[in-house]
Every structure is written in C-alpha cells, then in structure tokens.
C-alpha positions in Angstrom: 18.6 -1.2 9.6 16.8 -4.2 8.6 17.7 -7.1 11.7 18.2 -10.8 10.6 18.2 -14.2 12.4 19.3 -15.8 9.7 18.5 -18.5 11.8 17.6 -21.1 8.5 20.6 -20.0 7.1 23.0 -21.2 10.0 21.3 -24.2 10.2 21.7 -25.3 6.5 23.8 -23.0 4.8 26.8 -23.4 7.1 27.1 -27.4 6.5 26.1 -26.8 3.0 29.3 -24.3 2.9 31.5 -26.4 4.5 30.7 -29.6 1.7 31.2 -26.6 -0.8 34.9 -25.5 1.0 35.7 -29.5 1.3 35.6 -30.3 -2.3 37.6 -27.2 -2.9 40.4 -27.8 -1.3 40.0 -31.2 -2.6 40.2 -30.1 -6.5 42.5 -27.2 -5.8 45.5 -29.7 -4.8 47.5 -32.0 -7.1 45.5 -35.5 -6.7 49.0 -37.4 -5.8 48.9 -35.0 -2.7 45.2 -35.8 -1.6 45.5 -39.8 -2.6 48.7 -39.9 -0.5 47.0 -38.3 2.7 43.8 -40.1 2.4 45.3 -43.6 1.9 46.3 -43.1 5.9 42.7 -42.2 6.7 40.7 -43.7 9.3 37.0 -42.8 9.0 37.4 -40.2 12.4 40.0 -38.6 9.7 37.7 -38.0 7.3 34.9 -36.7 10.4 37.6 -34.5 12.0 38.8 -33.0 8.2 34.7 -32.5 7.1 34.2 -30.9 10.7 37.2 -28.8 10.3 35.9 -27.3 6.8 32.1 -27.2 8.3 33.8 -24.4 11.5 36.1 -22.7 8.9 32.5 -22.3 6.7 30.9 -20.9 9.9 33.4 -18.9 10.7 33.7 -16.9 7.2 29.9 -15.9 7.3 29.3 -15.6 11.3 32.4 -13.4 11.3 30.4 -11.7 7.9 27.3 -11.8 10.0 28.3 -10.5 13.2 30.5 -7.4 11.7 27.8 -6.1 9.5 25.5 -5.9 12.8 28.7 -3.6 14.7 29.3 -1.6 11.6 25.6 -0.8 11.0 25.6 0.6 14.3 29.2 2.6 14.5 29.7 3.4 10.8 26.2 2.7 8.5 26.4 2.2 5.0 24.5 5.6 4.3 26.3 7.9 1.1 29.9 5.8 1.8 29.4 2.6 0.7 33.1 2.1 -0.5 34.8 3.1 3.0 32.1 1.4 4.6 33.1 -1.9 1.9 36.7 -1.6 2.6 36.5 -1.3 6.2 34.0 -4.1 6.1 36.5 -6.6 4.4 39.4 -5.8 5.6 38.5 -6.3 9.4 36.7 -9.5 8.0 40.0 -10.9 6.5 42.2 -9.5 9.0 40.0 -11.7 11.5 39.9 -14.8 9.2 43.8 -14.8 9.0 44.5 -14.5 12.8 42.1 -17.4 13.3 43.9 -19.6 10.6 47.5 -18.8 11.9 46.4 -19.5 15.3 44.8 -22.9 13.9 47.7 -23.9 11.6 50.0 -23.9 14.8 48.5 -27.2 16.2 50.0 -29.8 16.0 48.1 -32.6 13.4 48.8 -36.0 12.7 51.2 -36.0 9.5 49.0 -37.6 7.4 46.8 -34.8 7.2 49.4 -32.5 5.3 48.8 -29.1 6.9 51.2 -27.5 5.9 52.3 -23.7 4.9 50.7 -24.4 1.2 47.6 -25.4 2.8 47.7 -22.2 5.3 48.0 -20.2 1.9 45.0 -21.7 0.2 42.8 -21.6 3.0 43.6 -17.9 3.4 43.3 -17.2 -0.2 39.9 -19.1 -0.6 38.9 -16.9 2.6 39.3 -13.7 0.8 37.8 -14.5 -1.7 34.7 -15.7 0.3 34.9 -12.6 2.5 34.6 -10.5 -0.9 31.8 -12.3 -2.0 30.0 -11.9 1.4 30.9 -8.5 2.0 29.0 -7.8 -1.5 26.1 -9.9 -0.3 25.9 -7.6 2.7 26.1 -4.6 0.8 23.5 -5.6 -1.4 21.0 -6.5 1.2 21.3 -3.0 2.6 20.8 -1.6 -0.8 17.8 -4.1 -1.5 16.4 -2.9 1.9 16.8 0.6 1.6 15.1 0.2 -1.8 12.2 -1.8 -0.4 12.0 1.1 2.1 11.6 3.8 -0.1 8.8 2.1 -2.0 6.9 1.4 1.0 7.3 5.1 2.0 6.5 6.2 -1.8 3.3 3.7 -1.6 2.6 5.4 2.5 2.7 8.8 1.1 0.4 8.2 -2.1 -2.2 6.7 0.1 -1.9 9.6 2.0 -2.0 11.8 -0.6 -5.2 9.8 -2.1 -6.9 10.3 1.6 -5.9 13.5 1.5 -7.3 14.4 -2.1 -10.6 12.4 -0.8 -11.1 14.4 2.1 -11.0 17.1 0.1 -13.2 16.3 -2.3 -15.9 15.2 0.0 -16.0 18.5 1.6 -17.0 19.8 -1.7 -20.0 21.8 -1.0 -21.9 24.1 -3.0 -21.3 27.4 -0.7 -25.0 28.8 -2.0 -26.7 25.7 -0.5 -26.3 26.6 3.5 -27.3 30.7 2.6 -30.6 30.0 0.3 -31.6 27.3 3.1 -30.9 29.9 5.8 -33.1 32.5 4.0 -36.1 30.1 3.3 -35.8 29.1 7.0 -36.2 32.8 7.4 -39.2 33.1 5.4 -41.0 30.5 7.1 -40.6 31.5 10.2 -42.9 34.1 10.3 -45.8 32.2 8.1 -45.4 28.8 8.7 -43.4 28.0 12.4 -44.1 24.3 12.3 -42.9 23.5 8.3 -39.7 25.7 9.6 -38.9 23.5 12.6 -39.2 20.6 10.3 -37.1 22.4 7.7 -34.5 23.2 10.4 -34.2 19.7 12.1 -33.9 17.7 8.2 -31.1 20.7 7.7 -29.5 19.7 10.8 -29.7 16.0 10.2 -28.1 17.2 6.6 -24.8 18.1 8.2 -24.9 15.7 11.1 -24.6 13.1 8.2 -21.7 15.3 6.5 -19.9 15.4 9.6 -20.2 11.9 10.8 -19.3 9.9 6.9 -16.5 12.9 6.3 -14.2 10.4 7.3 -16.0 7.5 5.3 -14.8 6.9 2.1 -17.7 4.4 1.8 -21.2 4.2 3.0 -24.1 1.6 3.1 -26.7 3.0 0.2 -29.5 2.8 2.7 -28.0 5.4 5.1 -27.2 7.7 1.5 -30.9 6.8 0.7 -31.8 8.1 4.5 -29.7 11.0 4.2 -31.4 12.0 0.0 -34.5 11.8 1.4 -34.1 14.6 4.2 -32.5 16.5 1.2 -35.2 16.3 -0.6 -37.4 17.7 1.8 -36.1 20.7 1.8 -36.2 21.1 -2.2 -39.9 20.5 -2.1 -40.1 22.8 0.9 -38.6 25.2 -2.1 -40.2 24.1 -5.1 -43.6 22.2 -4.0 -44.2 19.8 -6.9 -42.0 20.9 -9.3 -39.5 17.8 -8.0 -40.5 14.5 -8.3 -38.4 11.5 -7.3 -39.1 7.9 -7.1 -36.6 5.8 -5.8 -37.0 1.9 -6.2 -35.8 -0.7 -4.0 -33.3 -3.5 -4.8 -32.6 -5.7 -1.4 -29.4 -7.0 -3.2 -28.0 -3.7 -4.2 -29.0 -2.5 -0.6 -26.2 -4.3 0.9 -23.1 -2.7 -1.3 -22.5 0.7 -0.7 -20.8 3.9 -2.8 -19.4 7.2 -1.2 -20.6 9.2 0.7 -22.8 12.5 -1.1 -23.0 10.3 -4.4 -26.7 11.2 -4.6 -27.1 14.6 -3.3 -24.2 15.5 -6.1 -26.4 14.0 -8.6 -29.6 15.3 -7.8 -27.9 19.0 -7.1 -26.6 18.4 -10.7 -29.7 17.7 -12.3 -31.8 20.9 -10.2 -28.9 23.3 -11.8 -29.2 22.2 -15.2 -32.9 22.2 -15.5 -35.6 24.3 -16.0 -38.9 23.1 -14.6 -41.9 24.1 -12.7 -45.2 22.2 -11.2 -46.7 22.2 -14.7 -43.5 20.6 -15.8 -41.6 19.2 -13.3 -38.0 17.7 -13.1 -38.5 14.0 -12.7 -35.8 12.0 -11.0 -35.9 8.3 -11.1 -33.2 6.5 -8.8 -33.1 2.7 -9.9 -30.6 -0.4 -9.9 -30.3 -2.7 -13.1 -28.7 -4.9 -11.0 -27.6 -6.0 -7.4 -23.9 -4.2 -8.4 -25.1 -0.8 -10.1 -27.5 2.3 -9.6 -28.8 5.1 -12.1 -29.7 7.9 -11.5 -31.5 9.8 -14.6 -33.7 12.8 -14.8 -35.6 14.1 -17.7 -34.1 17.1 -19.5 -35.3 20.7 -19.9 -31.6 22.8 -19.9 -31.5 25.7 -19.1 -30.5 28.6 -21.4 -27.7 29.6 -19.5 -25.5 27.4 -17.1 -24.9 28.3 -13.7 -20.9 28.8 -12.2 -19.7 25.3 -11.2 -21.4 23.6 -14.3 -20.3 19.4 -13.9 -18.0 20.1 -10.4 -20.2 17.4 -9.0 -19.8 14.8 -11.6 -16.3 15.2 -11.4 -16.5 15.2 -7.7 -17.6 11.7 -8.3 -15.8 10.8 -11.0 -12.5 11.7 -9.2 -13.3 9.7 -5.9 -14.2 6.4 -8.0 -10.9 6.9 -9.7 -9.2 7.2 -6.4 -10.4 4.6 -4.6 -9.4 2.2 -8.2 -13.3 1.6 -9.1 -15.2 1.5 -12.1 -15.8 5.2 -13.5 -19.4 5.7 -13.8 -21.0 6.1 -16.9 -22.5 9.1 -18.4 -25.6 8.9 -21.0 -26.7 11.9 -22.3 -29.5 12.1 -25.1 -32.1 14.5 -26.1 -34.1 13.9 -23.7 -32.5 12.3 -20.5 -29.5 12.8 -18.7 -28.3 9.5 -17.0 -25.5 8.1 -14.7 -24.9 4.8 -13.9 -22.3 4.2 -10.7 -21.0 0.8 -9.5 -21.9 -0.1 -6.2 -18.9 -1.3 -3.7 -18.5 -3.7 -0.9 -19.0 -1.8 2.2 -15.8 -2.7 4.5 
C-alpha cells in the first residue's frame, strides 16, 4: 500500500477544515442562539471557539488518517471493500464520539452554550465527515491500485517489446554459417592465406552479433565496420559479381539504426537477384540527408524465389515499429529495388 505524509495537507487542510466546521456550526443554529452567545465574547472567546473547531477538524481526518495506516496492515482493502468500509467507519465514529463526550463534560463558561444540542450536532456533522473521509480513503486505494496495474501493464509490454526484439535480432538465415563453413573448406586446401582471412572476418561477423545482441541501437559507423567484413566474404564467393559503394555523410554518421539493418538488406537483395561478373548486382548505400539512408540495388529477379522471400524486410520493419520509429520506405520499380530507413539518436 501506497504510504503518505500528507504532510501539506496537515499543514493547510486542517485550519482550512476547521474555518469550514466554524461556519457550520454557525449557520446550522438559530441566529438568536449565536447573537446571544457572541454578544458575551471577548476576543480569547472567539480564539478558544476557532481553536476548538481547528482540533475537532484535526481530529476527524488524523483519526481517518491514522486508521487507514492500521487497517491496511491488519485487514487490507483487497476483494472486501464493504467490510473493510464498514469497519473503517465505524471505529472512526465510535472514536470521534468518545472524544466529544469526554470533551462536552468540561466545564465552559456559560456564554459559550455547550450544551447537549451542541454535543448532538457536533457528532452528527462528525459522521458525516467520517463518511465522506472514509470514501476518500477508499478511493485513493482504488486510484492506486489502478495506477499500479497500468504501470505493471506498461512493465510487461516493454518487456514483451524487448522480448520480441531480441528475438528478432537473432533472426539469422540458418544457410549463412553452413555455405561459409564449406567455402572455408574449399579454400583451405588451395588458398590457406585467403581462408585465414575468410575465417577471422567470419569471426569478427559473430563477435559483432554477440556483442550488439543486446543493442537495440548502434552507431552506423560500427554497422558500416561490421558490412564491410560481410562483404568480404561474398566477394570471397562471388569475385566481381558484387559491387558496393557506400558514400559517406559525417552528419548522418553520428545517428545510428539497429543493429543487422544492413547485412538484412544486402542478404535481401543477393537472394532476389540474378547476377554474375558480366552483370553484377550493384548496391549503392547513400544518405539524402543527415536523418535517412538508402539502400538500393539494381534488379535482375530471379525466376524463382528462394524460402524466406522478404523475412528480412520484415525483420526491419517490425523492430522500427517496436521501438515507435518511422517505417522505412519501400520503392520498387522496374528496375531498382530501394529502401529508405530513418536514422536514430544513438542513446
């Protein structure tokens, strides 16, 4: 349960209160009854009187206060709210009327008319306040437990969105680690030196998935870093039937995007294409500005499409929407396939 000074509240609301409970019993009684005892006034009188109505404020909601915090702990509001209600006001009352008795046997100055009608009213007017707090009470537990469950509902989604993050940037095509494996193979034998340079950019492929895997967002010179080690291996594969050329944008440099962006991209336009050294697949990575990047290749489809067909583009598409960005943008004409992604500030 939620815990409370309340400390502004006793220091305002309590005289505020008592001015309220003043002029109450003021309009409550016959004005013959509250002229004649105010005409024998002295100003202490009036002091004592407004003091009087200032503790009997104080004690309604400290007495509110200070039950709430026992209750909370012995009986909670939980599935019995009208037990827990009833309990609630019926102590409070109970409380309120064996202070007032106790009070009302004093002995004031005549003047001051406490009598058994003035017992009654004070009594009445304090179960009626002690309903009144009681339902305040209640309803800052119910506002609390609903605040609760929306910060847990908002706790869990942002979990869930890690979680479905995490996920998604494990997303690897299975095929890539085996037909990298079996040109390492093949080189081996014919050309050691290309296959230790294969096998350390293949390592420094999954040293970057492993150490951004937690990353939801990386600078887009480390992902530039990272493309251009993959690429090594595809021309390892295909010699010069992949071209890239990647421009450079200082601006754009500083913003970031998540992590595997590119390699997604580039794996998407490799499966989709046809193309050879006499015609190769050209990919041209670019920024039209500081806050955006393209990446667009030239088209030559392939007759029939390979298992998997646009996992990657909604691989990205899914993250963006995740982390509330701006989708990217898909252009696709006769002849070139295009995607523009938003950068994003790199945290």
């Amino acid at each position: 349960m939620h815990k409370h000074s309340y400390r502004l509240f006793r220091l305002y609301g309590y005289p505020g209160f008592g001015v309220v409970l003043y002029l109450i019993m003021v309009l409550i009684n016959p004005y013959e009854r509250v002229y004649n005892s105010w005409r024998f006034y002295t100003m202490p009188d009036f002091v004592l009187e407004f003091s009087f109505s200032v503790a009997y404020s104080t004690l309604l909601f400290e007495t509110g206060i200070q039950l709430t915090a026992l209750l909370n702990k012995w009986y909670p509001w939980g599935n019995r709210i009208k037990s827990r209600f009833g309990i609630q006001f019926l102590l409070h009352i109970t409380i309120i009327y064996i202070i007032l008795n106790l009070f009302f046997k004093f002995q004031f100055p005549a003047h001051f008319d406490y009598d058994e009608l003035m017992l009654r009213q004070t009594v009445i007017i304090g179960i009626i306040f002690a309903i009144l707090i009681t339902a305040v009470f209640a309803a800052e537990y119910f506002f609390h437990k609903w605040n609760d469950a929306n910060l847990q509902s908002l706790e869990m989604a942002q979990h869930t969105t890690q979680a479905q993050l995490e996920a998604l940037k494990l997303q690897l095509d299975p095929h890539f680690l085996f037909n990298n494996l079996s040109i390492v193979t093949a080189l081996i034998e014919d050309q050691p030196a290309t296959a230790v340079s294969y096998i350390a950019k293949l390592s420094s492929i999954y040293r970057y998935m492993l150490t951004n895997r937690m990353q939801n967002v990386i600078p887009v010179t480390e992902e530039l870093e990272f493309i251009k080690a993959y690429l090594f291996l595809y021309e390892i594969r295909y010699g010069e039937g992949i071209k890239v050329n990647i421009e450079e944008n200082k601006e754009a440099f500083r913003l970031g995007l998540p992590p595997l962006t590119l390699q997604l991209l580039i794996e998407n336009a490799i499966k989709h294409n046809v193309f050879s050294t006499e015609s190769p697949l050209n990919i041209h990575i670019y920024f039209p500005d500081e806050k955006s990047m393209v990446v667009e290749n030239n088209k030559m489809p392939k007759m029939m499409k390979e298992p998997g067909t646009n996992m990657g583009l909604k691989n990205i598409r899914e993250r963006y929407h995740l982390m509330n960005q701006k989708a990217p943008v898909i252009l696709d004409d006769e002849h070139f396939f295009k995607v523009e992604i938003s950068l994003i500030t790199v945290e």
